[in-house]
N, C-alpha and C positions, 0 to 999 in steps of 0.2 A: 554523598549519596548521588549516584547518577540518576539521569533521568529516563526513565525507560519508555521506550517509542510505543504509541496501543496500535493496534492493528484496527482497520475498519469493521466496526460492530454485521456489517451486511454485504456485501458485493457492490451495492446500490449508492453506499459511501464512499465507495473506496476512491472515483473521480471528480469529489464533492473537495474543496479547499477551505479553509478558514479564511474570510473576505478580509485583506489587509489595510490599515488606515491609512488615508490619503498621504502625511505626511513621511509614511516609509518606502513609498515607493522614488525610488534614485531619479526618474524620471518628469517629475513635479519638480523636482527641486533644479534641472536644469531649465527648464519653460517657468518659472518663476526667476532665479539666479541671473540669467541673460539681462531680461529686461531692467532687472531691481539693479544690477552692476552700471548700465548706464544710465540708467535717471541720478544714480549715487553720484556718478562721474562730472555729468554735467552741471549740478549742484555744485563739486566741490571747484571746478572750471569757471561757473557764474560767480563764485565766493571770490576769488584768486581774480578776477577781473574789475570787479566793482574793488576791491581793495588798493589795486596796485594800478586807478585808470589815472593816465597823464590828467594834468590840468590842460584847459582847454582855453586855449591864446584867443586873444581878441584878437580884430584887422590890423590896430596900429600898434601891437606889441611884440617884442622881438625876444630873441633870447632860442631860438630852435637850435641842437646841439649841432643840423647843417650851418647856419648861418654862422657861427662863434668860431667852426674851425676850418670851412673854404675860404679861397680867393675869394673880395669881391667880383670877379666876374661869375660869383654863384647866383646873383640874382637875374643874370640876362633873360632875353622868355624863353619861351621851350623853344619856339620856331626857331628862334636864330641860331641856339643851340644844336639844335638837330641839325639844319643847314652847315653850320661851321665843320660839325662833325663827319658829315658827310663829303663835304671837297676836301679833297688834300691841298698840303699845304702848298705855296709858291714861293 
């Protein structure tokens, strides 16, 4: 059975709408979607951080995956480093 369309009972209706529920308009749901997408995100980024955080070396312990696989001259300081870097060689 189709549905058949009424026509406005007065003239006075005829620019009158049926007021629609908030949740159908397309509009709400992107001003709602945006924000809810990144609190989602940041959540599931805070989750993936606290899981997978390195453990955290004290002064006197070694083992950083730089240390294991440079020359010893990886510990030099920065300065002399940057220095050497910068003259060429003789």
């Amino acid at each position: 059975m189709q549905a058949i369309e009424r026509l406005p009972a007065t003239p006075a209706d005829a620019g009158k709408e049926k007021p629609t529920s908030w949740w159908r308009v397309p509009m709400v749901w992107l001003v709602i979607g945006g924000p809810l997408t990144v609190v989602v995100a940041s959540l599931a980024t805070a989750v993936i951080a606290v899981r997978g955080a390195d453990p955290v070396l004290g002064p006197g312990e070694r083992g950083s995956v730089s240390e294991r696989t440079s020359t010893p001259d990886a510990m030099t300081p920065a300065l002399q480093a940057r220095n050497h870097a910068a003259t060429p060689k003789r």
